[in-house]
N, C-alpha and C positions, 0 to 999 in steps of 0.2 A: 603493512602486514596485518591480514586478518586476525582477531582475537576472539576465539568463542567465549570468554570470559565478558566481553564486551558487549555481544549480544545477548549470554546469557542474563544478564543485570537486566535490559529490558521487558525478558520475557517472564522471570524469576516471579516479581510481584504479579503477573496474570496465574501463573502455576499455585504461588504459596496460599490463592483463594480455595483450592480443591488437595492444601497437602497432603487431609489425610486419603484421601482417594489415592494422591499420590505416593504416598510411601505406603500404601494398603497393596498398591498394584505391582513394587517391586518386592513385597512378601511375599505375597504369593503366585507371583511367578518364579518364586525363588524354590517353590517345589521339585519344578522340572531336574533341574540340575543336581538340585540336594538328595531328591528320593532318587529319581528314575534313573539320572548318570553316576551318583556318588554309592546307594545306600545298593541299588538294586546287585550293581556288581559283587558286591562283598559277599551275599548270597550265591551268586552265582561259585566265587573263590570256593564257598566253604562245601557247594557239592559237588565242585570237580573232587578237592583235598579230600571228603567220602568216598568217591568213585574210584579214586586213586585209588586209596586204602582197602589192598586184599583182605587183610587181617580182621575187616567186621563183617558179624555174620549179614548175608541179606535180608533176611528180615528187619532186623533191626536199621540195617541203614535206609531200607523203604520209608519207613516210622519218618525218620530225621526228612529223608530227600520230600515226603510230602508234608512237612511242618515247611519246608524251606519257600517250596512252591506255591502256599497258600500264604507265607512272607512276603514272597515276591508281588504275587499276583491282588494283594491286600496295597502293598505300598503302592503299586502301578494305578489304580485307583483312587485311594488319597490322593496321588498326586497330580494326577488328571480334572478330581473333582475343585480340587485349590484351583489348578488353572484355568477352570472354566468361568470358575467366581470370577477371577483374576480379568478375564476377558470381557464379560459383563459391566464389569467395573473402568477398564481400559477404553471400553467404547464412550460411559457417561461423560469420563475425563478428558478424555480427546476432542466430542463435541464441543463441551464447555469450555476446554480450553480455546480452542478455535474461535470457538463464536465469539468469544475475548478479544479473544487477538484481533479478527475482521474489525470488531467496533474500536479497537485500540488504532489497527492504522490508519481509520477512516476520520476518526477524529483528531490523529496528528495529523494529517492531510488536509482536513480543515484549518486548523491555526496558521498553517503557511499561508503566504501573502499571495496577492494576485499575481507580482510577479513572478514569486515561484514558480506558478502555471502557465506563465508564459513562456516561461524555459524548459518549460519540461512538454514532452509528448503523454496525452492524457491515455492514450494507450498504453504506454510505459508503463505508467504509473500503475494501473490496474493491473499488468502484467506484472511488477514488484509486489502489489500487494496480493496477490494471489499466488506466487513463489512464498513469499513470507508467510500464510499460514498454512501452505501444503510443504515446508520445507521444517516446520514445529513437530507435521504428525508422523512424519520419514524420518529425521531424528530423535523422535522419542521410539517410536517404533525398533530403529534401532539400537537405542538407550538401553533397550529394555532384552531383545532379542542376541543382539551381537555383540554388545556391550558385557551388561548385567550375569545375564545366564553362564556365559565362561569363564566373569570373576568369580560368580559362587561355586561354581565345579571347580576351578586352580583349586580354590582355599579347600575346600572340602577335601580335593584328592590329595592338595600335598599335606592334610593334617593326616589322612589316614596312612600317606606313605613315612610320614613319618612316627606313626605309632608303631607299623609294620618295620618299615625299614630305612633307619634316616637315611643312610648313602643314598639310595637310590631318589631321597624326598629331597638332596641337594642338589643333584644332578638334575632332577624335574624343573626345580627350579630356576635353576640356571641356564639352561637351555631355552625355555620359554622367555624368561624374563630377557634375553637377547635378539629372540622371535619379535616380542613385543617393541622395543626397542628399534629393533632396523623399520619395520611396520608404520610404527609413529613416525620417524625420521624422513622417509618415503610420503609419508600423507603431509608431511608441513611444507618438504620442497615443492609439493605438485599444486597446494591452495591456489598459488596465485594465478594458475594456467585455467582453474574453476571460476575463480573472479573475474578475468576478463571472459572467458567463453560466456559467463550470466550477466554483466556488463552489455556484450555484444548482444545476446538472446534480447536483453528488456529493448534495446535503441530496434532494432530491427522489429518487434511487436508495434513500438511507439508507431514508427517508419511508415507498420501497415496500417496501424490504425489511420493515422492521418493521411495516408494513399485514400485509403476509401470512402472517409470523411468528405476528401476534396474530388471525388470519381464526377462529379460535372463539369470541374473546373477540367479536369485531363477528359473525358470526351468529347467537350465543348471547345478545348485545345487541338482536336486530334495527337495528343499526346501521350497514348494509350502506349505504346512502343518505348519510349524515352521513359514511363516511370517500369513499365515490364527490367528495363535496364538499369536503372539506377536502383532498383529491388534487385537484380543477380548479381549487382556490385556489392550490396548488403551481405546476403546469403553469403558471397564468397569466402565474406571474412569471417561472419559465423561458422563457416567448415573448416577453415586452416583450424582457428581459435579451438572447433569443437576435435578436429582430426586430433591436434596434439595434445589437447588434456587427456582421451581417449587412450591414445597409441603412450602417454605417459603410465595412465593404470594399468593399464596393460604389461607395460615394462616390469611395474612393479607386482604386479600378480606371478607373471613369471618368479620374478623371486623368493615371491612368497609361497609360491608351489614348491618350490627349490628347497627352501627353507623347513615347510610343512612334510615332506617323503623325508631330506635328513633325518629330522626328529624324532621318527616312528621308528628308522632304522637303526638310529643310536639306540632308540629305548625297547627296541627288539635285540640287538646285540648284547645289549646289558643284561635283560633278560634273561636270556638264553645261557650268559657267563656265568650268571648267579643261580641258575639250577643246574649245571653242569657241576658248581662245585661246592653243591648244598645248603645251599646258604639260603635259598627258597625254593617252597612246594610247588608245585605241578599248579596249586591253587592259586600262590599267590605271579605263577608264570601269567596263568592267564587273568588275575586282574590287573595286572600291568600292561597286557598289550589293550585290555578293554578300554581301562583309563588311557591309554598313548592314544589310541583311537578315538575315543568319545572328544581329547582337549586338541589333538589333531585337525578334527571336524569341526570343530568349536573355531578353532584359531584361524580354520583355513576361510571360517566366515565373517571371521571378522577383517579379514584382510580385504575382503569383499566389500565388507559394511564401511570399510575407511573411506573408499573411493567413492561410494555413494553418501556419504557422511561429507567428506568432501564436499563433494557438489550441492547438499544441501543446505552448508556451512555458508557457502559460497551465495546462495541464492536468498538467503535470509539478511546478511551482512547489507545487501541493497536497501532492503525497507532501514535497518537500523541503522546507517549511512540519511538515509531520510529523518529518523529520530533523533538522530543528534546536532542537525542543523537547526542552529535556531532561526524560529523564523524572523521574517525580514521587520515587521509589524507586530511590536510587542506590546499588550496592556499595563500597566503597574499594576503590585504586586496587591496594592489596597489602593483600588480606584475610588475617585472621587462620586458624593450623589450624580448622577444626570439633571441639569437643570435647564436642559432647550425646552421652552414653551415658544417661542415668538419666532426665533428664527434670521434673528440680526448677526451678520458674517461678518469678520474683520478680521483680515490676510496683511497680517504685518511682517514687513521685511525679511519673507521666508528667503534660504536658497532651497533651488533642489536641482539634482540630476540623478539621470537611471543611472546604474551601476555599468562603467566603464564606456560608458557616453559622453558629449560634451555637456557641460550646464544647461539647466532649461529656465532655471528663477536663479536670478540674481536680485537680493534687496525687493523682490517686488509686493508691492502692497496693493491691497483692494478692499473696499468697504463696500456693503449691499444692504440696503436698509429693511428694516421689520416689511415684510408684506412687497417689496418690490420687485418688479419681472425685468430682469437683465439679460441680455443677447451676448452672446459672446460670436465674434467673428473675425476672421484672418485666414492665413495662408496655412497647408499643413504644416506640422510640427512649430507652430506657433505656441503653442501649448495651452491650447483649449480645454481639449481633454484629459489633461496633465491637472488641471484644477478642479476639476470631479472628482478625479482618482483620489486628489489629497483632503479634500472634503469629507472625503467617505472611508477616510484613510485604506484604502487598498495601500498604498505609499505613503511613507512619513517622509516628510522634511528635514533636509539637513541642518537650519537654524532660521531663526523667528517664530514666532506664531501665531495658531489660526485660532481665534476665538467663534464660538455659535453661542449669543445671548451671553457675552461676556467670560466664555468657561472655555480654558483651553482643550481642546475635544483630546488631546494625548491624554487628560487625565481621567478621561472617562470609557470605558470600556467600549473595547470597537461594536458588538452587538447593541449595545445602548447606544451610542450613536447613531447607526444605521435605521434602527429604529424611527429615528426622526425626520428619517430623508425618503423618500420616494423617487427612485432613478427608474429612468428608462433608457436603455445601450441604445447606439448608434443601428446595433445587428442583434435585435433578440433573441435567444434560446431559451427555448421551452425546454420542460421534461417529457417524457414519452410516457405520459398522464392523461387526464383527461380534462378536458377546456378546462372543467368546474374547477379544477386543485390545481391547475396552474393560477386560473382568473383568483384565485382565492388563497394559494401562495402565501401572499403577503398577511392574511386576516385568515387562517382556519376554521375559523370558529360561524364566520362570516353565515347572516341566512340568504337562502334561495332568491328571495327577494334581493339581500341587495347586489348577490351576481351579479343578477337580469338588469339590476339600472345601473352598474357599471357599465357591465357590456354594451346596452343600448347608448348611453353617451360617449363609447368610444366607437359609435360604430358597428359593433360585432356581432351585437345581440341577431343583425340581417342573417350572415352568412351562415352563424351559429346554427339556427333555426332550420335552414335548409339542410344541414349535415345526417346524415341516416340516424344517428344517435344522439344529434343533437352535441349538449349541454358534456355527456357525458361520451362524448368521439376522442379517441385517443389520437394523439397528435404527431406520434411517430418519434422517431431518434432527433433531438435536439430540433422538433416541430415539424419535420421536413414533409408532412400531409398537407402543410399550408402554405397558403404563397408568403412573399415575403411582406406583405400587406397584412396580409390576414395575423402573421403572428405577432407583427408590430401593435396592433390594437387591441389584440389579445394583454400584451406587454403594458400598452397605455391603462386600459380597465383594471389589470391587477395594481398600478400605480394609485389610480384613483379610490382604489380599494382602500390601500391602506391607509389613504388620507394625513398625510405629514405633514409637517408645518413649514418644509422645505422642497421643492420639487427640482430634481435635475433634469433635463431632456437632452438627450446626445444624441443631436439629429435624427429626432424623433419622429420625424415625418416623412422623413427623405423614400420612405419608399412606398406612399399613400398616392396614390390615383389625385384627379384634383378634385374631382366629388366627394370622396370622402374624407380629403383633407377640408373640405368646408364645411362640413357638419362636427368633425373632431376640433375644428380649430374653435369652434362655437364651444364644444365641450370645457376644451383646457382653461378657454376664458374663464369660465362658471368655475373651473377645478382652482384656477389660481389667486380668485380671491382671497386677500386673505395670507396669502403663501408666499413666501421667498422665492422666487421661481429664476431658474438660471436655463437659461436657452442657447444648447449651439447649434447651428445649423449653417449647412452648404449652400441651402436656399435662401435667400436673403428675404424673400416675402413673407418667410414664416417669422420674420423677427420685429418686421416691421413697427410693431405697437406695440414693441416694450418701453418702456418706462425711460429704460438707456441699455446704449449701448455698445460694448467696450470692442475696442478694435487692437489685437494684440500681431502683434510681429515678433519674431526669434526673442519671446519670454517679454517681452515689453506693453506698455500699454504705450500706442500710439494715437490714439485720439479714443473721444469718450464723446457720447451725445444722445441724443432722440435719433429717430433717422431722419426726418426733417432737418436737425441741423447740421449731420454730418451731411447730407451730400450739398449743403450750402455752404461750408470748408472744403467742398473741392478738393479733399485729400485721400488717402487711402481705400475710406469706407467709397469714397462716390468712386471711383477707378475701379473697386471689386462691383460695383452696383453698374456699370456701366460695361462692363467686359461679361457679367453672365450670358450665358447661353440656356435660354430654353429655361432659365428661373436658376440654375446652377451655376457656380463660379468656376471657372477654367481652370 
């Protein structure tokens, strides 16, 4: 069950940096109500009860009725010029607030693990996080509007009808306070019919996003029909989900319409009994129907505000639902110095498995000495790539551990670790940047200079060069201006940049031409002096002249060597060396 109590605690500490803006802007919004619905009537009362009165002369009641109308016309002003403040002020805080909040869930969304984001649709997410700060300024909006403004008109009216005339200030009350009441009760049943409709709304955003993301793989499928279909299976459900939350407030508007004409007519009937049998003026007839009117109007929008309060309740709940998972990959609370200089690995008797997978490391050890280039190779889900992930801890392990230069890397902070490693994925993504701040990524600071001889030892400085703007070409959504060559060496150069004392490659080359894997391969020599370097790759020639070579099966090392003397053991490695095709493994 939803709790705005729940999400409010999240969002409280972004708000209480701007309180007094905050409690600045329900003062003086509190004009409206106070002056223009509470104060203005009572004037109005006192020049009907004039008007009424034959018994004073005209002149004299002129005198009174323009003292009353330059009261009026005085307070209408005040309390226009409050709410203008009021609005000036409601705009800085709602910016501020927001921009808060953006950099608040962008940086919890950072702390989550990589496998977070494997689970989730990255569309989603930006759809949650964009419901989350536009669902802050819809209910503070109406915090403030449909909320605020008809609590300060109730109190105001029922204190005046109770100076004037309790009976009728109990009956106020009681009538509303059971208005209020069925209202609330109606918006608590209907939340959860809003939670799944914004549930359904983020997975269906995810849906498209990754539809379009992947639009070569379904053109190049002719599959264009089949995702059109499995999208109006989406949609479907969003319409039941979005019809019945709908056709719910609905239900309840009716009631509340039902509810709202009662009210007026009770408090027109009462009226009417009570100067019938003089027990009030003509003056105070008509501030009774004004007030029945004005908290009428008041009430009938708040019954309004529920359902959209509702649904913005509902839409924020998703991001804080993300706030309160902790992530998967947690730092301690007081990490240790960082102390990798060298870069000697030692993977003692870790286990690991993904969540709700079979085991991938059972007991497995692996030692990589200061400075040497190791190849990793086997069959998919051997868990090649399982051992970068834990390196770099995207993933922690379920028990043993992984020391770098003798220091358990759990105790040292994931960004300080990472620092010391330079990876390059199997499949690079760029930002939709330009060459220079992607190549440079990793080293900001980096000069001009040493871009260019990045680049150039990965190859790229060529292609770079030919590009209309060069250095500074934007590379499009997740790179997609470049082939998939061109963004992999873009990827290698910013590796090279930042120069670590560790280098991962995750089939680093698998998608380089062989020309320019001969000039790159020259590169990474020169780059891995020196360097821990851990290589996996599908192509077996790019491993060739590692130092050794580990050959893993379902989480196992099955044999270990040079490649000279694994395919002279005639085992595993020389049957993958022997069955490639075309430089790749089957």
């Amino acid at each position: 069950m939803f709790n705005f109590k729940d999400s409010f605690s999240y969002i409280w500490p972004t708000i209480s940096k701007y309180k007094w803006q905050f409690y600045g802007i329900f003062l003086l919004y509190a004009a409206r109500p106070l002056l223009s619905n509470t104060v203005v009537p009572i004037f109005y009362k006192k020049i009907v009860d004039l008007v009424a009165n034959t018994n004073i002369d005209r002149h004299v009641l002129a005198d009174s009725l323009f003292h009353y109308v330059a009261f009026i016309a005085f307070t209408f002003i005040i309390a226009n010029v409050l709410v203008r403040f009021g609005q000036f002020m409601l705009s800085e805080f709602q910016s501020n607030v927001m921009r808060d909040l953006d950099n608040l869930a962008f940086s919890k969304l950072q702390n989550h693990s990589y496998l977070f984001f494997a689970d989730n649709f990255s569309g989603s997410l930006v759809n949650k996080t964009k419901k989350f700060v536009k669902s802050f300024e819809s209910m503070h909006d109406m915090a403030i509007d449909n909320f605020w403004n008809p609590l300060v008109a109730f109190v105001a009216i029922f204190i005046v009808f109770f100076i004037q005339s309790p009976p009728i200030a109990y009956v106020f009350l009681g009538i509303y306070s059971i208005y209020v009441f069925i209202a609330v009760f109606l918006s608590k049943r209907k939340i959860r019919y809003y939670i799944e409709k914004a549930d359904a709304d983020s997975r269906i955003t995810g849906y498209l996003a990754d539809a379009l993301t992947n639009i070569l793989s379904t053109k190049s499928s002719s599959a264009s029909m089949r995702e059109i279909d499995r999208f109006g299976e989406a949609t479907e459900e969003v319409h039941f989900l979005r019809l019945r939350a709908w056709n719910f407030s609905n239900r309840q508007l009716i009631v509340q319409s039902v509810l709202t004409v009662s009210v007026q007519i009770i408090c027109l009937f009462l009226a009417v009994e009570l100067w019938i049998s003089g027990k009030i003026t003509a003056g105070m007839f008509v501030l009774i129907q004004s007030y029945s009117i004005t908290i009428g109007n008041y009430f009938w929008d708040l019954g309004r505000a529920l359902v959209k309060f509702t649904e913005a309740s509902s839409d924020m709940k998703e991001m804080v639902d993300i706030f309160k998972r902790t992530p998967d990959v947690l730092d301690l609370p007081r990490p240790e110095k960082c102390r990798i200089k060298d870069g000697n690995i030692e993977i003692n008797n870790i286990d690991f498995q993904y969540e709700g997978n079979v085991e991938v490391f059972h007991n497995f050890s692996l030692s990589i000495k200061k400075g040497e280039k190791v190849g990793l190779v086997g069959h998919s889900g051997g868990g090649k790539s399982t051992i970068t992930k834990l390196l770099m801890r995207f993933v922690d392990i379920t028990s043993g551990e992984i020391l770098i230069d003798g220091q358990d890397i759990r105790k040292i902070t994931q960004d300080n670790l990472r620092k010391h490693i330079s990876y390059i994925s199997q499949e690079p993504i760029l930002f939709h940047r330009s060459i220079r701040d992607n190549i440079a990524y990793s080293k900001p600071n980096a000069s001009e200079g040493e871009i260019i001889d990045v680049a150039k030892k990965a190859h790229a400085h060529e292609f770079i060069s030919k590009l209309p703007h060069g250095y500074d070409t934007l590379v499009g959504e997740r790179g997609i201006k470049l082939s998939g060559g061109e963004r992999q060496r873009v990827a290698i150069a910013r590796a090279m940049l930042k120069d670590s004392p560790i280098l991962m490659l995750d089939e680093a080359t698998s998608s380089l031409d062989s020309v320019s894997e001969h000039y790159i391969q020259d590169a990474f020599n020169e780059l891995m002096k020196g360097k821990t370097t851990i290589v996996i790759a599908h192509r077996l020639s790019t491993i060739q002249k590692m130092d050794r070579i580990i050959v893993l099966d379902k989480g196992q090392i099955v044999e270990e060597g040079t490649h000279k003397e694994l395919l002279e053991k005639n085992g595993m490695y020389a049957n993958l060396w022997n069955h490639q095709t075309g430089g790749f493994l089957d």
